[in-house]
VMD Tcl script that draws the C-alpha trace (Angstrom):
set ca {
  {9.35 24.76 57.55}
  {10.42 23.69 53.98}
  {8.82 24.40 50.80}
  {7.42 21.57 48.53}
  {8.50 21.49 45.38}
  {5.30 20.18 43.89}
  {5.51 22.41 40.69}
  {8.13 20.70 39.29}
  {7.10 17.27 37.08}
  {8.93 14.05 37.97}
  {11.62 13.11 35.52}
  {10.06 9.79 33.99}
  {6.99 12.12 33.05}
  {9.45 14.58 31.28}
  {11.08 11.12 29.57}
  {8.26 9.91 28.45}
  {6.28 13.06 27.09}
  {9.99 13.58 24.87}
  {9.73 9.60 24.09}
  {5.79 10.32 22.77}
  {7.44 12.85 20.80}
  {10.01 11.14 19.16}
  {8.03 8.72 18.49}
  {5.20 11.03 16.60}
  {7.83 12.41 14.40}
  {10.29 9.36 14.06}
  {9.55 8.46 10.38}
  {9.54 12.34 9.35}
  {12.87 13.31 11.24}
  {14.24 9.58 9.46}
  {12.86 10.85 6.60}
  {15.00 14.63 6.95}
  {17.83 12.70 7.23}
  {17.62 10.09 4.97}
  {17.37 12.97 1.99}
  {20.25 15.03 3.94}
  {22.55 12.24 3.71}
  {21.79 11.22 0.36}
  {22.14 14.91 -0.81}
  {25.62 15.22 0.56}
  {26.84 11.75 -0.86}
  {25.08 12.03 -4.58}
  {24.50 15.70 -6.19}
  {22.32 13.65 -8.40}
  {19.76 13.08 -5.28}
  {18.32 16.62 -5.11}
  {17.27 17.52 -8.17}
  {13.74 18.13 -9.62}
  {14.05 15.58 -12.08}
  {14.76 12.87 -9.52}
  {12.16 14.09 -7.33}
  {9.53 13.56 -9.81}
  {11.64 10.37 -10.56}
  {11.11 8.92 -7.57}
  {7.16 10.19 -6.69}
  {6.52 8.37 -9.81}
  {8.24 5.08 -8.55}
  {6.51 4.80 -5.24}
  {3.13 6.09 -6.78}
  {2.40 2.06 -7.17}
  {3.36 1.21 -3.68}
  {1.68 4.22 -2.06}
  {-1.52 2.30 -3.95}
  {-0.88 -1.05 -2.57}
  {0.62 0.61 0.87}
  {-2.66 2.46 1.42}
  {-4.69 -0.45 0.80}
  {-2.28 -2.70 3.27}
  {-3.04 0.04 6.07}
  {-6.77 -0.72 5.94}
  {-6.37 -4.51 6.40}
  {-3.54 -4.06 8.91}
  {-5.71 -1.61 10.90}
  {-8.32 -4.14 11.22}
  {-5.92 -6.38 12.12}
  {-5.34 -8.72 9.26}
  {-3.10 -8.77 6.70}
  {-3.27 -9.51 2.85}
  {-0.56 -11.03 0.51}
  {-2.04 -11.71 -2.45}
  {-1.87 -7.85 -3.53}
  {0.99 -8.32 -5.88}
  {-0.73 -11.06 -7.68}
  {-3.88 -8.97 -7.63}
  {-2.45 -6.59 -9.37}
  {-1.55 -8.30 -12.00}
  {-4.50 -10.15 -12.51}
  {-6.02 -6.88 -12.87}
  {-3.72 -5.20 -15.49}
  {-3.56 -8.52 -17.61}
  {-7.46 -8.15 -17.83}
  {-7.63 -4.56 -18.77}
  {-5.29 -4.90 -21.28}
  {-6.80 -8.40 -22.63}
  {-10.07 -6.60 -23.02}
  {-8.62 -3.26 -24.21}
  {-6.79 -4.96 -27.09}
  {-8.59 -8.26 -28.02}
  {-12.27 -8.12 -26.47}
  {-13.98 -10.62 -25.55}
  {-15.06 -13.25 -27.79}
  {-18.64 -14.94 -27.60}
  {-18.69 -17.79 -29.58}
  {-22.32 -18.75 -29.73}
  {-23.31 -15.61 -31.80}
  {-19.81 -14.82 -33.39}
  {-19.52 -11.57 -31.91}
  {-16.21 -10.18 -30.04}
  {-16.95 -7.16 -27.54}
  {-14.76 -4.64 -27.98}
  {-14.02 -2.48 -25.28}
  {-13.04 1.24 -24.64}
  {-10.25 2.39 -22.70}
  {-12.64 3.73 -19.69}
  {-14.72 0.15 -20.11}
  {-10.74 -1.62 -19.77}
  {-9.98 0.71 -16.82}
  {-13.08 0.04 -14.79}
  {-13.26 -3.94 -15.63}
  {-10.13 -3.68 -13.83}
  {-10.92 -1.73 -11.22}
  {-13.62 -4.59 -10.83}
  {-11.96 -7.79 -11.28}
  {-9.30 -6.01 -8.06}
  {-12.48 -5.16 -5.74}
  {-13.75 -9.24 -6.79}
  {-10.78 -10.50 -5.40}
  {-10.46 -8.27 -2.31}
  {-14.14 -9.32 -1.65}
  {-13.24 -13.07 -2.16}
  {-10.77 -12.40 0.52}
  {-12.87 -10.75 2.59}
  {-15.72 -13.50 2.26}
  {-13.46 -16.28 3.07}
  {-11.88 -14.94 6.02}
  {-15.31 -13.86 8.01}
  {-17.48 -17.08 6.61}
  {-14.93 -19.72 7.19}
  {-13.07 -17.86 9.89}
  {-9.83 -18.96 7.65}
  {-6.83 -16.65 9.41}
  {-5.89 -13.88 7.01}
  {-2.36 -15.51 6.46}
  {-3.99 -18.70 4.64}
  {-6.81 -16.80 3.02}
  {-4.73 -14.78 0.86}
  {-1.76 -16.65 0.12}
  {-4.74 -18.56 -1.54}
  {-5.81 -15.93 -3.20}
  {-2.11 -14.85 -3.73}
  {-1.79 -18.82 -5.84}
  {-5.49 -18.44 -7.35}
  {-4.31 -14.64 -8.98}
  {-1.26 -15.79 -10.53}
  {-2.70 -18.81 -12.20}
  {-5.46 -17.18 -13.39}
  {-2.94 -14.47 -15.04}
  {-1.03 -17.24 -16.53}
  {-4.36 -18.63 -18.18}
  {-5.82 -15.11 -19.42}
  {-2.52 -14.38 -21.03}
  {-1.38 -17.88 -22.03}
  {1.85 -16.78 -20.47}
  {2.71 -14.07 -23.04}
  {2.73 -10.17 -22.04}
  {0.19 -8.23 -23.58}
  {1.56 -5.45 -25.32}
  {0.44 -2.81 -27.38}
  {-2.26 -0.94 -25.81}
  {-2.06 2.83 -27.18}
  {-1.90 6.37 -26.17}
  {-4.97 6.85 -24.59}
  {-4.65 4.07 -21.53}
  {-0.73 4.88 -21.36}
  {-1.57 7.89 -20.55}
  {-2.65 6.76 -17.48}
  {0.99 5.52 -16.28}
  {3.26 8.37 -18.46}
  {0.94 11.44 -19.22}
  {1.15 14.65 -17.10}
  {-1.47 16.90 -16.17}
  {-0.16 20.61 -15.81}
  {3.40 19.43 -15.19}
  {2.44 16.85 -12.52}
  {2.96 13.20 -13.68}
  {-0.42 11.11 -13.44}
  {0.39 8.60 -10.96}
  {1.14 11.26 -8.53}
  {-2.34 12.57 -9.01}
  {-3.66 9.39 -8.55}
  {-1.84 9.27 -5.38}
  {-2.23 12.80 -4.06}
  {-6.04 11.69 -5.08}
  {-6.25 8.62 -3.02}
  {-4.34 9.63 0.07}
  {-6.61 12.26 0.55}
  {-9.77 10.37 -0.08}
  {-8.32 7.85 2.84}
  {-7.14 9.96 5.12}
  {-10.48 11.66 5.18}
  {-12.09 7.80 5.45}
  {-10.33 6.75 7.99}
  {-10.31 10.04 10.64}
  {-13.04 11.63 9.30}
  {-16.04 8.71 9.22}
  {-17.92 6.49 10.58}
  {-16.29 3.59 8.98}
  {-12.75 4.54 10.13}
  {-13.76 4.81 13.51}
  {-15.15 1.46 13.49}
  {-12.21 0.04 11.65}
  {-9.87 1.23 14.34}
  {-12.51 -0.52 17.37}
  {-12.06 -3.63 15.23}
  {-8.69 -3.55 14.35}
  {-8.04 -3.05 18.62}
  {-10.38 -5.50 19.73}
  {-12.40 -7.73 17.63}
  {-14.45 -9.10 20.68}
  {-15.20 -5.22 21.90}
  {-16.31 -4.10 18.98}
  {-18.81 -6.89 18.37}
  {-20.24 -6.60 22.15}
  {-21.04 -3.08 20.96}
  {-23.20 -4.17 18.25}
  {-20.83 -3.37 15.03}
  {-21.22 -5.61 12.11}
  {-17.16 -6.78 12.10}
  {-17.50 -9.26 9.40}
  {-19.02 -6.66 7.12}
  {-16.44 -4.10 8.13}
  {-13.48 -6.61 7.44}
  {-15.29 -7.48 3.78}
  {-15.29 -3.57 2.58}
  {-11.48 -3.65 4.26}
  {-10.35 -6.20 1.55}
  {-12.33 -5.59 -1.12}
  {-10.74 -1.73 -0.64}
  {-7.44 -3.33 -0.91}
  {-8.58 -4.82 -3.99}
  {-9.66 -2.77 -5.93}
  {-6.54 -0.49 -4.60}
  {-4.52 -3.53 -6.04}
  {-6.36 -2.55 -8.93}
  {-5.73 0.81 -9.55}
  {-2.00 -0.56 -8.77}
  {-1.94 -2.66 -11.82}
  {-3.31 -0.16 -13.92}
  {-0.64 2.41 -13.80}
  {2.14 -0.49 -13.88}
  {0.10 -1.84 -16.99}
  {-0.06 1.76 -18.48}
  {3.50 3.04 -17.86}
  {5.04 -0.53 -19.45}
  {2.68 -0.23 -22.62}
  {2.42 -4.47 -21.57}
  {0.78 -6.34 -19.19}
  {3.42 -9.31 -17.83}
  {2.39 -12.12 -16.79}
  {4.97 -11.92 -13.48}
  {4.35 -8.37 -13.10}
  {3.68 -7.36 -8.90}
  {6.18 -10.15 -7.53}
  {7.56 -9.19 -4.31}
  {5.23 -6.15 -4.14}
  {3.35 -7.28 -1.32}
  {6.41 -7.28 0.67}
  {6.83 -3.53 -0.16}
  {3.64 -2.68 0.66}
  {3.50 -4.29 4.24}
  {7.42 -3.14 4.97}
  {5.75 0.75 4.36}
  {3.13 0.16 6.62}
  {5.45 -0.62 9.03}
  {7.72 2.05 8.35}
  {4.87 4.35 8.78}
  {4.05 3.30 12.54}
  {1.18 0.98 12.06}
  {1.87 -2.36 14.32}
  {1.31 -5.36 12.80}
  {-0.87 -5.68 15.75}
  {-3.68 -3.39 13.89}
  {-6.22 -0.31 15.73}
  {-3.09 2.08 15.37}
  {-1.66 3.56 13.10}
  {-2.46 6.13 9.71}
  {-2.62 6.63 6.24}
  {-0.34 9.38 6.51}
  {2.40 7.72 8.64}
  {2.10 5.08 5.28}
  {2.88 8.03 2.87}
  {6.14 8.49 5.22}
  {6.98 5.17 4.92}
  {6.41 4.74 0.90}
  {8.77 8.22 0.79}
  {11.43 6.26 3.19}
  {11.34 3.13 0.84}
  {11.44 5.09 -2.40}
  {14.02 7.23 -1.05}
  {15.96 4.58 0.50}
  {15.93 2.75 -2.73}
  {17.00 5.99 -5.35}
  {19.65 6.44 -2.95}
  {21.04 3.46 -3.01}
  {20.88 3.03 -6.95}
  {22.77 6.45 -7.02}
  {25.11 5.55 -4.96}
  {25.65 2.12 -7.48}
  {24.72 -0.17 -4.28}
  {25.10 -3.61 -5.39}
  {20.33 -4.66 -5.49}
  {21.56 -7.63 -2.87}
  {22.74 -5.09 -0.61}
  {19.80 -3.01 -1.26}
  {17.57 -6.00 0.00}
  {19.82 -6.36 2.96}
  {19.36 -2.24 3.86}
  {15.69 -2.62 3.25}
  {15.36 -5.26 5.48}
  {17.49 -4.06 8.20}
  {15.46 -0.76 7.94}
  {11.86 -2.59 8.67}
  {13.34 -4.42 11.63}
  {14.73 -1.33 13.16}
  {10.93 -0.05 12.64}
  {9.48 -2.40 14.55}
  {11.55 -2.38 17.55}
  {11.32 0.60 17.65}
  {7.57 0.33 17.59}
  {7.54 -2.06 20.57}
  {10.10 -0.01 22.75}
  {7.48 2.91 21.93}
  {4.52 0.54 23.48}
  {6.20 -1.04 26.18}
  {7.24 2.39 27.40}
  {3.65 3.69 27.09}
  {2.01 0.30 29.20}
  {4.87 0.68 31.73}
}
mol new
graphics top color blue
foreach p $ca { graphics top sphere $p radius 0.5 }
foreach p [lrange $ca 0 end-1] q [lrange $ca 1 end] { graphics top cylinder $p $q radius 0.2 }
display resetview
């Protein structure tokens, strides 16, 4: 009589449970290889120096980036960032150096460098919230909503600084962009700071989980009683005020507030989201798997400067880069629905 071989798994099991695999640690294992590479090509790559170098550069991104995964997650998207922030250094560095006139009584508020930070902080959340508002009162898709907001930013930059960067803003709120704190640069506190506060939003709350049952169906999630357009309004005002925070350390590191400061950024930001493994698709995805992707962009980028890579070529890698991403990303879910 034979023996059944029932202990044994079928192959396409075994394929697929490597395939999960692979595609848990894809943007880590690109990540190894990226710096191997780049190590053996440049002996300029691996050095402290650069390392901080290039935590420092992708400190603004990880800021928009992180802010990005929220609204992607809950399956929007948001590209008026760039213009957000720099609406939102212009202001803080308006108020930090000239105040605000009021003409009536012919007296000019002066403001403090915390008072600069946090207006901000504040004019970034406004924004996000104005995005937010739009999109769930007027149903407006995300697309339209904040390229709006993306034209309604920039213009009002160009008005609060008549054009002109504002320059000249002192030690104190530079600090925030070029001062260290026992040996670390500031910006990578701010984004060690912020990735952890996230992470621990979005897998550790009440809020992330319903921001993932939104992000993977809209419909579901209000059948079971969750208020979606609140959840989407808190998404983008988040974003915001990340935008925020953005601007400031640009703002802070230049010593100036430009006018044209954030252009393209938005593009950044949504290519590292990608990167990272969260579908444009939104309700998958992680904070963490956005750090990856910042750390492939940043590294991708030093690299390629090193290695004296003409910047047209380096949009051409970039780009190539984000499209191999996202098939990847769709060979990943069409294997898992098969």
């Amino acid at each position: 009589m034979p023996r059944c071989l029932t202990s044994l798994p079928p192959a396409d099991m075994s394929s697929s449970k490597y395939a999960a695999v692979f595609a848990r640690f894809r943007s880590m294992l690109a990540l190894a290889l990226m710096v191997l590479a780049l190590s053996l090509l440049s002996h300029h790559f691996l050095t402290a120096d650069n390392g901080w170098n290039i935590l420092r550069q992708i400190s603004v991104n990880l800021c928009l980036s992180i802010g990005m995964t929220l609204v992607i997650l809950s399956g929007g998207i948001d590209l008026s960032v760039g213009a957000i922030l720099a609406l939102a250094g212009a202001v803080a560095a308006g108020l930090l150096k000239n105040g605000v006139a009021l003409p009536a009584s012919g007296v000019t508020l002066e403001f403090t460098t915390a008072g600069a930070i946090l207006a901000g902080l504040a004019v970034g959340g406004a924004a996000g919230w104005a995005n937010g508002f739009v999109i769930t009162r007027f149903k407006l898709p995300p697309f339209v909503a904040t390229l709006g907001m993306f034209s309604i930013a920039r213009g009002l930059t160009m008005l609060w600084t008549g054009g002109f960067p504002i320059t000249g803003l002192g030690d104190n709120f530079g600090y925030l962009g070029t001062g260290s704190f026992i040996g670390m640069p500031m910006p990578v506190w701010i984004m060690l700071a912020l990735t952890g506060i996230f992470v621990v939003l979005t897998k550790r709350t009440r809020f992330g989980r319903h921001l993932y049952a939104v992000g993977g169906n809209e419909r579901a999630a209000l059948l079971t009683g969750l208020n979606v357009s609140r959840i989407k309004i808190a998404v983008y005002t988040l974003a915001g005020a990340l935008a925020g925070v953005a601007g400031l350390i640009v703002t802070a590191r230049l010593d100036s507030a430009q006018p044209n400061a954030g252009l393209g950024y938005e593009l950044d930001s949504i290519a590292a989201v990608v990167i990272g493994g969260t579908p444009l698709s939104g309700g998958r995805g992680s904070v963490t798997g956005t750090v990856l992707g910042c750390l492939i962009i940043g590294v991708l980028n030093n690299g390629l400067f090193l290695l004296n890579v003409s910047p047209f070529w380096q949009q051409v890698v970039k780009g190539l880069v984000i499209l191999l991403a996202v098939a990847l990303d769709k060979m990943h879910t069409r294997g898992r629905d098969a």
